[in-house]
C-alpha positions as a Markdown table, in Angstrom:
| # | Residue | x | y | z |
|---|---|---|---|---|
| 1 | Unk | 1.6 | 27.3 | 7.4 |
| 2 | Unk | 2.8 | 27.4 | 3.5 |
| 3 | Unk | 0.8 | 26.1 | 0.6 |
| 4 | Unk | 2.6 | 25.6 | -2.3 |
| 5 | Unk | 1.0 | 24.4 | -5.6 |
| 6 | Unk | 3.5 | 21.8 | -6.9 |
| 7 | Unk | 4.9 | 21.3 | -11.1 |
| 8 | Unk | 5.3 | 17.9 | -13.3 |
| 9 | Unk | 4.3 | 15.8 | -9.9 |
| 10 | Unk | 1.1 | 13.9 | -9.1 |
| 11 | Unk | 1.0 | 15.6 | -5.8 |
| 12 | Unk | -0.8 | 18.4 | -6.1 |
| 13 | Unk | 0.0 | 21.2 | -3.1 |
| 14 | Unk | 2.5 | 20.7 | -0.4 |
| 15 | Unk | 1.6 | 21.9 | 3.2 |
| 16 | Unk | 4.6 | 22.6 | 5.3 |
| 17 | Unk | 5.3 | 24.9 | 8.8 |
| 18 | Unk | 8.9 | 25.7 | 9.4 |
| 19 | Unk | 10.2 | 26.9 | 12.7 |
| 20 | Unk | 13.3 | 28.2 | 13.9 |
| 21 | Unk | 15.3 | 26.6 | 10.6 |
| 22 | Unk | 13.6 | 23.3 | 11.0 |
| 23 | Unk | 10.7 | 21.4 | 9.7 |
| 24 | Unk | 7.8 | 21.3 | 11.7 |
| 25 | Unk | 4.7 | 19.7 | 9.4 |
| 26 | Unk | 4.7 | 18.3 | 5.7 |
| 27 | Unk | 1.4 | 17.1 | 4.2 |
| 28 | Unk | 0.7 | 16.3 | 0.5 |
| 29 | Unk | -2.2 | 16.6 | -1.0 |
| 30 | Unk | -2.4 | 13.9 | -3.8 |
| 31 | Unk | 0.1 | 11.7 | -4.9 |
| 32 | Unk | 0.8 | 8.3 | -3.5 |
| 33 | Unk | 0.0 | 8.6 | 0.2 |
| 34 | Unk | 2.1 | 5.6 | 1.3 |
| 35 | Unk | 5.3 | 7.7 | -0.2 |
| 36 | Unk | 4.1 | 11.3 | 1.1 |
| 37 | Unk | 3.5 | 9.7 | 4.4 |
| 38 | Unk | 6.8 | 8.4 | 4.7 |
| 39 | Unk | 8.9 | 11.0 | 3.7 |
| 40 | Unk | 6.8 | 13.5 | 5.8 |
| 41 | Unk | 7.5 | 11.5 | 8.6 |
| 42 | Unk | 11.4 | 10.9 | 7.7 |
| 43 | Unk | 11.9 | 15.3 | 7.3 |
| 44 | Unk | 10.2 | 16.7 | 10.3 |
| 45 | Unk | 12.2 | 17.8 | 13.0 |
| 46 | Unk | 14.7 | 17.8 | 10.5 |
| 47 | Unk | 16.5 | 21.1 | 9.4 |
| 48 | Unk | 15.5 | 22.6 | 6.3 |
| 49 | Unk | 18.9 | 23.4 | 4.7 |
| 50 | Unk | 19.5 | 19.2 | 5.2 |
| 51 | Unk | 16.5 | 18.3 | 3.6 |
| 52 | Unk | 16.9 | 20.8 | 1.1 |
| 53 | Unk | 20.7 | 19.3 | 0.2 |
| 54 | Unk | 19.1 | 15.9 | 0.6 |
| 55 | Unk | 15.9 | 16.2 | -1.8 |
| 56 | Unk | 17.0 | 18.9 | -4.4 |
| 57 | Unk | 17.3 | 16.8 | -7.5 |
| 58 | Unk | 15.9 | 13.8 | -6.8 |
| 59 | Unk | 13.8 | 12.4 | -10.1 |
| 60 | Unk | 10.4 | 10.7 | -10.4 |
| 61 | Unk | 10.7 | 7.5 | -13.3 |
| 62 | Unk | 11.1 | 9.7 | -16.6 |
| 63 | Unk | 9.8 | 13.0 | -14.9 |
| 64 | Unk | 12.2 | 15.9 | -14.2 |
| 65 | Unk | 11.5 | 16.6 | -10.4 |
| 66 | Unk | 9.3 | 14.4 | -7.8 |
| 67 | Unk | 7.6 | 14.9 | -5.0 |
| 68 | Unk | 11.0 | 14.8 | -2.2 |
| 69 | Unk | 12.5 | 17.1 | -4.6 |
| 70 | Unk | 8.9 | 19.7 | -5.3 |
| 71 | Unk | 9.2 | 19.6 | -1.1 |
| 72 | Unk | 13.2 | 20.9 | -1.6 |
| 73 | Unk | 12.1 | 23.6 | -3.8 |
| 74 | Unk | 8.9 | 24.9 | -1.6 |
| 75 | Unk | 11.5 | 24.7 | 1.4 |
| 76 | Unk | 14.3 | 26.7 | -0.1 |
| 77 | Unk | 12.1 | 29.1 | -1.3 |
| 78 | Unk | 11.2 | 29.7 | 2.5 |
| 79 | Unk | 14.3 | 30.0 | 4.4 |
């Protein structure tokens, strides 16, 4: 499993397994649950170079990055 410490986001660490290019387990730690929930749900069994296209720049309010798009980075960074 990867632990990464996430930037800028109220989450505060992103759990995540990968397996043979896909997306096995997400879990946030922090953050608003409903939304780390869902979008854990709606990425695994997906594959990572999708998600990563889909969630790269997506923006939080007036924040730079978000949680969907602190999840692209960790991924990317794996793969």
């Amino acid at each position: 499993m990867y632990r990464i410490k996430t930037s800028g986001v109220c989450a505060s660490e992103i759990h995540f397994d990968i397996e043979a290019g896909f997306i096995k387990h997400v879990e946030f730690i922090g953050g608003c649950p409903g939304n780390a929930i869902g979008l854990s749900n709606m990425v695994v069994g997906q594959s990572v170079e999708e998600v990563v296209k889909k969630l790269r720049n997506v923006k939080c309010g007036g924040k730079a990055t978000s949680c969907p798009s602190q999840l692209a980075i960790a991924l990317e960074a794996h793969i």
